[in-house]
MMTF fields as JSON, N, C-alpha, C and O atoms, coordinates in Angstrom:
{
  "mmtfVersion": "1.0.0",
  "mmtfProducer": "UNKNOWN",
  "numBonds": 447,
  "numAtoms": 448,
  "numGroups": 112,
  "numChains": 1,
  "numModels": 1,
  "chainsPerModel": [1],
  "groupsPerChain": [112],
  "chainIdList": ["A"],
  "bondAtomList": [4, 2, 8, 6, 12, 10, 16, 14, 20, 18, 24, 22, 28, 26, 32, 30, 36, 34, 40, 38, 44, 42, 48, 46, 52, 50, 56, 54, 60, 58, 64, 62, 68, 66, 72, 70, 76, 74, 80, 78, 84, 82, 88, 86, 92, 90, 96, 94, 100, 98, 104, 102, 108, 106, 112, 110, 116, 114, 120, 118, 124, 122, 128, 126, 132, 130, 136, 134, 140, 138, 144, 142, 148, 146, 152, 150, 156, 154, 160, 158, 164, 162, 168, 166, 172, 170, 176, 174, 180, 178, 184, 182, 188, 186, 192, 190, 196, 194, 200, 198, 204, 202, 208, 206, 212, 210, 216, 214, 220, 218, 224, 222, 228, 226, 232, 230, 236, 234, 240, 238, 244, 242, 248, 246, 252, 250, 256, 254, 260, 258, 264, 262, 268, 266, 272, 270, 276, 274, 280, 278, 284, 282, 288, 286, 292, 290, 296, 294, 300, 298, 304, 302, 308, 306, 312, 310, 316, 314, 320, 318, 324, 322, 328, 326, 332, 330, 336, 334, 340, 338, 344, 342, 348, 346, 352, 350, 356, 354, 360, 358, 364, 362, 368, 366, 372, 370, 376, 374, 380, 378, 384, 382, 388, 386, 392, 390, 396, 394, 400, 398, 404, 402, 408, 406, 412, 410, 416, 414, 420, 418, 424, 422, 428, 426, 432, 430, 436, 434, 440, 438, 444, 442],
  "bondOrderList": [1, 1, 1, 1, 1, 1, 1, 1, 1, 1, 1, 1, 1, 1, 1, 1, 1, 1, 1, 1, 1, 1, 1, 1, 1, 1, 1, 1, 1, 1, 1, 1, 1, 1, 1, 1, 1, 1, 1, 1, 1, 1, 1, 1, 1, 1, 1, 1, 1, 1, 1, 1, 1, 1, 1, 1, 1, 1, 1, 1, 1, 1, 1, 1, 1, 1, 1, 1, 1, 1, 1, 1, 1, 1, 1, 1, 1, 1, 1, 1, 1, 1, 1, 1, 1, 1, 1, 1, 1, 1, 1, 1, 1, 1, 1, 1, 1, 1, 1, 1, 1, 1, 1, 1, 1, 1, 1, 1, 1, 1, 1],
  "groupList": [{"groupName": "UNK", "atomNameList": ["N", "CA", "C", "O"], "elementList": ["N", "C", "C", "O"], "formalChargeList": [0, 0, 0, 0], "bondAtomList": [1, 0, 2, 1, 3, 2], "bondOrderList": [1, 1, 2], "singleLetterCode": "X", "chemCompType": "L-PEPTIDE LINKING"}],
  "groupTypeList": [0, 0, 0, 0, 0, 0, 0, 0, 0, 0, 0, 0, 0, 0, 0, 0, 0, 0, 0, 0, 0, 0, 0, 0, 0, 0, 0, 0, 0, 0, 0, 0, 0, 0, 0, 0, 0, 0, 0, 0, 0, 0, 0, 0, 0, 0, 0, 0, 0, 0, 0, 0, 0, 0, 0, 0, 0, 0, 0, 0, 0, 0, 0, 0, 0, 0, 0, 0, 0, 0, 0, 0, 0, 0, 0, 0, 0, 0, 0, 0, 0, 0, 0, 0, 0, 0, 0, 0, 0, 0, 0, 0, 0, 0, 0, 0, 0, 0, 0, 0, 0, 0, 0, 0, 0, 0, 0, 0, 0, 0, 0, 0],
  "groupIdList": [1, 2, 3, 4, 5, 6, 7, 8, 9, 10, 11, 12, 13, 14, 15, 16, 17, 18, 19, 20, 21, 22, 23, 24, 25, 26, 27, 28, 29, 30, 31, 32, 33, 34, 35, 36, 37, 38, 39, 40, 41, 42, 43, 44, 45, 46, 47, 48, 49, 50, 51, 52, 53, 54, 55, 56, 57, 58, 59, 60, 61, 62, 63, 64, 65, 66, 67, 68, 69, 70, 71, 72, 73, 74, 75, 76, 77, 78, 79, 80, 81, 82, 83, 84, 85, 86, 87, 88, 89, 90, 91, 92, 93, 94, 95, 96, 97, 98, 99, 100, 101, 102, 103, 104, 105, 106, 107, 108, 109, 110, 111, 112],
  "secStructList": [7, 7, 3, 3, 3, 3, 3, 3, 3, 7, 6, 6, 7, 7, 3, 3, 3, 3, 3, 3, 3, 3, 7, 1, 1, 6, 2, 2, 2, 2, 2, 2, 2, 2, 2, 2, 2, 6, 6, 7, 6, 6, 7, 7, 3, 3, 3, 3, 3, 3, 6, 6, 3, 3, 3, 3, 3, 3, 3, 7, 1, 1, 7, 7, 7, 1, 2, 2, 2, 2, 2, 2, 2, 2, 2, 2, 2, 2, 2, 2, 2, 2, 2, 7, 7, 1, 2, 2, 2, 2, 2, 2, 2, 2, 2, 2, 2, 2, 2, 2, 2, 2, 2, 2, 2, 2, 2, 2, 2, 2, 2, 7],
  "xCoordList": [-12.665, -11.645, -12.09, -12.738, -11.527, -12.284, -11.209, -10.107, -11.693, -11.19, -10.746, -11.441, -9.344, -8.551, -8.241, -7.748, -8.436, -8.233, -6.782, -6.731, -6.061, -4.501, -4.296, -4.102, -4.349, -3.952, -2.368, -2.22, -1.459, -0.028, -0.175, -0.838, 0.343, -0.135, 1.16, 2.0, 1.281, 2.578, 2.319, 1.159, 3.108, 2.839, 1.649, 1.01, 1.327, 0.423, -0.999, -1.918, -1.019, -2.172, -2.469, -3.599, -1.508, -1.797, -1.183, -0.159, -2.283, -2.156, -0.715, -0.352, -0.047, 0.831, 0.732, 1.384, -0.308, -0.259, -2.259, -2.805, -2.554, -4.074, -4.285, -4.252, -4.602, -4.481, -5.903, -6.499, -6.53, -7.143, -6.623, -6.413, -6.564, -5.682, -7.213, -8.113, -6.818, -7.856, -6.647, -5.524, -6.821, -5.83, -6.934, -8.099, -6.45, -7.448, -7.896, -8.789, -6.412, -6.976, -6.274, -5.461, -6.836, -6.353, -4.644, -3.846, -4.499, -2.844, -2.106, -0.942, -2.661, -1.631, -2.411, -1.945, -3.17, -3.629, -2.492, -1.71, -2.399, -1.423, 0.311, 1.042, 0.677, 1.777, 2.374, 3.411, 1.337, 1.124, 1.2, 1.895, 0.181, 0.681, 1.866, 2.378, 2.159, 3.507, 4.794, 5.802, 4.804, 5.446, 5.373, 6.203, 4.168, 3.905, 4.339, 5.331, 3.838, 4.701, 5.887, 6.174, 6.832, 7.831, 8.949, 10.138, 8.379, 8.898, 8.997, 9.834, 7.898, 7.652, 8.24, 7.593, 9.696, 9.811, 9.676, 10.075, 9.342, 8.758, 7.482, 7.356, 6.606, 5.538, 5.661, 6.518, 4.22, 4.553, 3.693, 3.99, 2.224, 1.684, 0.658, -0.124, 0.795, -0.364, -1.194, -0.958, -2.426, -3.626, -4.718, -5.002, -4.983, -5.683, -7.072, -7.515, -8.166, -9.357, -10.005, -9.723, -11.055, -11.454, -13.154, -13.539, -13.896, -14.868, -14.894, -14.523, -15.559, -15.676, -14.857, -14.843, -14.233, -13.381, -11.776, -11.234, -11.308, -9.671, -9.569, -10.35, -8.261, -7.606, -6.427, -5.972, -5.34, -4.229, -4.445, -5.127, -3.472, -2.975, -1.411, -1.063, -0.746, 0.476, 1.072, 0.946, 1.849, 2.573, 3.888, 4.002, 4.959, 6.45, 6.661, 6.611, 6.967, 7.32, 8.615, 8.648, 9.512, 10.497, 11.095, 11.389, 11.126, 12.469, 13.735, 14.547, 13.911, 15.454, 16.228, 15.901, 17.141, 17.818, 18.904, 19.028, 19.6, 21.108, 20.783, 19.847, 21.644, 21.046, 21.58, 20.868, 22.265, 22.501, 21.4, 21.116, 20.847, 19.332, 18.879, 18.821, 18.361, 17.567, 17.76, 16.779, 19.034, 19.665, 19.071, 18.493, 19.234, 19.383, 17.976, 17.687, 16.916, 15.565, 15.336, 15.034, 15.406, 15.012, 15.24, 14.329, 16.611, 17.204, 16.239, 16.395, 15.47, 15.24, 13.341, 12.604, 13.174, 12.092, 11.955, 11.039, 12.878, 13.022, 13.204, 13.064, 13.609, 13.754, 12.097, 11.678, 11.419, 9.691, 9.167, 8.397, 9.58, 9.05, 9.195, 8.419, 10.278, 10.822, 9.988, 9.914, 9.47, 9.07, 7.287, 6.625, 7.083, 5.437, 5.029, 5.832, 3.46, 3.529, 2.509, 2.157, 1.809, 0.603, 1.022, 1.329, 0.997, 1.531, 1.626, 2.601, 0.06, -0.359, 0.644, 1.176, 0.468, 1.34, 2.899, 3.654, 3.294, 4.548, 5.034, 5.534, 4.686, 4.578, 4.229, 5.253, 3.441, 3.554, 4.639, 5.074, 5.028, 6.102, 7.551, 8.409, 7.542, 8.687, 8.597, 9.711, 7.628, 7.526, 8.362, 9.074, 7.682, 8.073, 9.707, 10.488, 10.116, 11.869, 12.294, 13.144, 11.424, 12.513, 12.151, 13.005, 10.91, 11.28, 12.353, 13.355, 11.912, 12.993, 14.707, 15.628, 14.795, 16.403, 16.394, 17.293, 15.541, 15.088, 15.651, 16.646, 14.876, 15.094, 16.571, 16.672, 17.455, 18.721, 19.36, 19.575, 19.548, 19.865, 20.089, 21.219, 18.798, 18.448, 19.405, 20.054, 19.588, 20.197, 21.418, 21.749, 22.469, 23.662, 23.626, 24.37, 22.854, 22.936, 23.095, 23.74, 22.544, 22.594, 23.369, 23.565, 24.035, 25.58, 26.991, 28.136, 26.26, 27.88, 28.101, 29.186],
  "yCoordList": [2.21, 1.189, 0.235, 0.546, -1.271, -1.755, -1.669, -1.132, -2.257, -2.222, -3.415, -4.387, -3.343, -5.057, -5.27, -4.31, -6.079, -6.173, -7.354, -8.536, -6.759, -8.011, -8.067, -7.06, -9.621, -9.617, -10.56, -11.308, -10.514, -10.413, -11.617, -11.221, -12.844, -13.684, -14.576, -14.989, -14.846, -15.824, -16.926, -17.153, -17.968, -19.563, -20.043, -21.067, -18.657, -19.241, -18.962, -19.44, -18.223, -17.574, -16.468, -16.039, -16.135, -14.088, -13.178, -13.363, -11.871, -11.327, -10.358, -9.97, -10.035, -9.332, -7.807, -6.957, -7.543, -6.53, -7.409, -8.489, -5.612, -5.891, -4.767, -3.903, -4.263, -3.321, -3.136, -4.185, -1.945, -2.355, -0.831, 0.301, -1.415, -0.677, -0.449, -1.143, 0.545, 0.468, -0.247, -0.343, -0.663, -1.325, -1.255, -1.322, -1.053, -0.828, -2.641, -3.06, -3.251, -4.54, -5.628, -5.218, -7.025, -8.024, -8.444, -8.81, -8.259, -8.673, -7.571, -7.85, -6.035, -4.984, -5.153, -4.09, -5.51, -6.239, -7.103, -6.837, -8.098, -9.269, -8.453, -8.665, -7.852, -7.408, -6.346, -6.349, -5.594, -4.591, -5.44, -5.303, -6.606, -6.925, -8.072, -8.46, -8.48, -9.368, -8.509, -9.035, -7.0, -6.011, -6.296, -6.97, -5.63, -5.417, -6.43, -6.37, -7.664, -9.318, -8.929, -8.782, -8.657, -8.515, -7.865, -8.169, -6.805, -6.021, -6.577, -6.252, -7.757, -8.67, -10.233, -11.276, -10.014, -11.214, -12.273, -13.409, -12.097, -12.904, -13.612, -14.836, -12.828, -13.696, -14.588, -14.486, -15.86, -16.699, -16.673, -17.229, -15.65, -16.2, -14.567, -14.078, -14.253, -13.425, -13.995, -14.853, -13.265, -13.301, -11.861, -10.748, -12.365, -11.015, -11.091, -12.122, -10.217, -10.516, -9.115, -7.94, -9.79, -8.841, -9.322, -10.49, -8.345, -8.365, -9.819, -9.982, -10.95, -12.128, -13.306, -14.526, -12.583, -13.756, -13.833, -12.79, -14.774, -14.788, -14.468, -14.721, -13.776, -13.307, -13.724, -13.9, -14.096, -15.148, -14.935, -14.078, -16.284, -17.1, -17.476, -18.536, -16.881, -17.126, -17.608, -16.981, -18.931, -18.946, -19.54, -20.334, -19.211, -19.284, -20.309, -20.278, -21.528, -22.682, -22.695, -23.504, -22.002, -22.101, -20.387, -19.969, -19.612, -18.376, -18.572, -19.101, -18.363, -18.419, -17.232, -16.074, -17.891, -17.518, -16.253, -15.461, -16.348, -15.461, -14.982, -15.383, -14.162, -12.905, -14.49, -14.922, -14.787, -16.098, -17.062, -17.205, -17.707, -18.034, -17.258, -17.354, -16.174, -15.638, -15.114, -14.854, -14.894, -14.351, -16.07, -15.94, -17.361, -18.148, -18.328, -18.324, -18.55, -18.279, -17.424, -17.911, -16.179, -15.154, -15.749, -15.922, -16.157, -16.797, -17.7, -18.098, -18.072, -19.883, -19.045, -19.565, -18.007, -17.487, -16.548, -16.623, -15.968, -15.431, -16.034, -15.505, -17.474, -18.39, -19.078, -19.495, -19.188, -19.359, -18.371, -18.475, -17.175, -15.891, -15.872, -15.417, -16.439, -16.614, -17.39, -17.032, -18.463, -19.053, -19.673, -20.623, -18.454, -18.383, -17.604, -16.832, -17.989, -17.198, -16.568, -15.973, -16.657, -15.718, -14.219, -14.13, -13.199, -11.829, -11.758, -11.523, -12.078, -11.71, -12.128, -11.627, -13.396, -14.43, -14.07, -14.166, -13.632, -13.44, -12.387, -12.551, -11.319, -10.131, -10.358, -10.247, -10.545, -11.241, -12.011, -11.7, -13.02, -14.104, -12.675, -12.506, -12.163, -11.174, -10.097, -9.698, -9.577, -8.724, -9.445, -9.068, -10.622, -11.749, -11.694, -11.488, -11.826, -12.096, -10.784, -10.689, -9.535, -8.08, -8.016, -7.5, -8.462, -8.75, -9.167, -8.59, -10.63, -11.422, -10.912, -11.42, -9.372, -9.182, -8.217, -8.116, -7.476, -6.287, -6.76, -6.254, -7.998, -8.45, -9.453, -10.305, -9.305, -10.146, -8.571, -8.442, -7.844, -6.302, -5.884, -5.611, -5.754, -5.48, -6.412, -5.753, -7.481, -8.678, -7.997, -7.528, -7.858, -7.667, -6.232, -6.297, -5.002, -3.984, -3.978, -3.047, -4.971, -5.234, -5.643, -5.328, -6.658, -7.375, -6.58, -6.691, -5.616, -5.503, -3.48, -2.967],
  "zCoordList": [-60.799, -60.61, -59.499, -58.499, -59.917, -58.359, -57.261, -57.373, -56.237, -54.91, -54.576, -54.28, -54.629, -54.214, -52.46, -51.867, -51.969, -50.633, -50.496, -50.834, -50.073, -49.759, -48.358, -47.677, -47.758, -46.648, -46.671, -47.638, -45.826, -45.963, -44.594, -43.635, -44.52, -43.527, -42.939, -43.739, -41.536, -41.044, -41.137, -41.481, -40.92, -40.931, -40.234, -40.472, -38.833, -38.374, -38.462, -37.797, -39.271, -40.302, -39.183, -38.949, -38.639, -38.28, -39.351, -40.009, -39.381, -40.303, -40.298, -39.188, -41.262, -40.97, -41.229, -40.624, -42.355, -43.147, -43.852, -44.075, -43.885, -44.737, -45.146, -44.27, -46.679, -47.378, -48.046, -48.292, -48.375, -49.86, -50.551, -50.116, -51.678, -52.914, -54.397, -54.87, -54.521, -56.323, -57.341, -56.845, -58.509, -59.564, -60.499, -60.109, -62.347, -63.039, -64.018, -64.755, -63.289, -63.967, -62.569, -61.741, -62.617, -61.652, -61.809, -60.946, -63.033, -63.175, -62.466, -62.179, -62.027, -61.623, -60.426, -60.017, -59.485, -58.346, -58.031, -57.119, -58.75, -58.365, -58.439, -57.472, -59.227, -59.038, -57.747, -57.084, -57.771, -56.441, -55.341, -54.335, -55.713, -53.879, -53.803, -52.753, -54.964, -54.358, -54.219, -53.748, -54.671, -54.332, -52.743, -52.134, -52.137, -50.637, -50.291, -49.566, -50.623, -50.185, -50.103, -48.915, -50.858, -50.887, -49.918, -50.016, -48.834, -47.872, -46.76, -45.917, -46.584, -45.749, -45.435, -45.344, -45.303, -45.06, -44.022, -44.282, -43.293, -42.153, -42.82, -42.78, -43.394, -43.927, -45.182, -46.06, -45.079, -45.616, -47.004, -48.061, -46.633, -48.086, -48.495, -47.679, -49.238, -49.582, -50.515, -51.365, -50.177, -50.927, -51.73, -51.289, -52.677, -53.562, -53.353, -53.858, -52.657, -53.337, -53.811, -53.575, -54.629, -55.382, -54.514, -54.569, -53.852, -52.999, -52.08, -50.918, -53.184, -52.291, -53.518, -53.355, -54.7, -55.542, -54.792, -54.427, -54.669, -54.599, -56.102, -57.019, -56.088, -57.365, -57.254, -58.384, -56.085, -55.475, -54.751, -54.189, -54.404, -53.421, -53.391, -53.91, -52.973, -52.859, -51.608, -50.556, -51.724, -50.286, -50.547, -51.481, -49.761, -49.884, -49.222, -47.992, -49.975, -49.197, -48.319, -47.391, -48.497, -47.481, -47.933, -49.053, -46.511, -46.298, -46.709, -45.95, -47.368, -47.598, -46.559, -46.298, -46.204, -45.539, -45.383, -44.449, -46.566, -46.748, -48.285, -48.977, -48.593, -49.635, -50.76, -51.666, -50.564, -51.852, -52.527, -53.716, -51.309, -51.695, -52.188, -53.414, -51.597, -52.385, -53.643, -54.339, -54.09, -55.527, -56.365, -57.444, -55.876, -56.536, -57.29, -58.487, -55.661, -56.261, -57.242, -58.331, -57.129, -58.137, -59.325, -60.134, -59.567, -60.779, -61.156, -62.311, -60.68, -60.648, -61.372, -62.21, -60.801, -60.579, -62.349, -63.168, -62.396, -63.813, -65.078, -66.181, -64.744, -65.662, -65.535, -66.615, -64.695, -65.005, -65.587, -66.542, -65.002, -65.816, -67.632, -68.473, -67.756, -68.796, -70.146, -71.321, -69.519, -70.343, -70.186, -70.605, -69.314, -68.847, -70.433, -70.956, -71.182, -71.958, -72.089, -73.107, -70.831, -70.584, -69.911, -68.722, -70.712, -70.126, -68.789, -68.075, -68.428, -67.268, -65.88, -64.89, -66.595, -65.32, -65.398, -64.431, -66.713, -66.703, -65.538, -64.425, -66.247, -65.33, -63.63, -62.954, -63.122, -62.004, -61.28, -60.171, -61.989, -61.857, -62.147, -61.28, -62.943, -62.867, -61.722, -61.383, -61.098, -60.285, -58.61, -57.679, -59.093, -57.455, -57.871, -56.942, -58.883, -58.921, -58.267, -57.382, -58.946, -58.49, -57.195, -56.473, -56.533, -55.095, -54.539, -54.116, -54.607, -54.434, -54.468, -53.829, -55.742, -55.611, -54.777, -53.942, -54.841, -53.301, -52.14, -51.62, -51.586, -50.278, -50.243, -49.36, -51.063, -51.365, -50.894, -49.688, -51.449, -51.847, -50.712, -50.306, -49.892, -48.398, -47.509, -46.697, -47.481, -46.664, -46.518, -45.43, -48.037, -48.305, -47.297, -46.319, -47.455, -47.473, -45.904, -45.422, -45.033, -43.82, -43.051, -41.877, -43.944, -43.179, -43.468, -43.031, -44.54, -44.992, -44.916, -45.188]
}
């Protein structure tokens, strides 16, 4: 299996988190780590590589704030998922939404 390396990064490009993981294909690479993205909200962008290829690049143009945003994104995020029609990307793009309701989930689970 190969060896994926993810680093987890802030606005100001310090690292937050740096992993390497085995995965038996790049699409469960990319899902695995926008999972790990996902725990991390303070950070702004992860990245996949596979030795010296990027495999992503992800970065979150704006934090949302309150578990509402983020319910909205997801929404907004599952409806790309939706009509992506490359598996690969789909899946990916769906993994970032169940983030996305994770860290909504978490918010609520916090205030209330």
């Amino acid at each position: 299996m190969p060896v994926y390396q993810c680093c987890i990064l802030e606005n100001d490009g310090n690292s937050v988190a740096s992993l390497s993981f085995d995965c038996a294909s790049n699409a469960e690479a990319q899902s695995y780590a926008l999972r790990v993205f996902g725990v991390h909200p303070n950070a702004n962008k992860v990245e996949v590589w596979l030795g010296t290829r990027l495999i992503l690049s992800y970065t979150r143009a704006a934090v949302p704030r309150s578990s509402m945003e983020l319910r909205a994104l997801c929404a907004r995020v599952l409806v790309a998922a939706h009509n992506e029609t490359d598996p690969g990307i789909k899946r990916t793009v769906a993994a970032y939404a169940l983030s996305l309701a994770q860290e909504a989930e978490a918010l609520e689970l916090r205030a209330g």
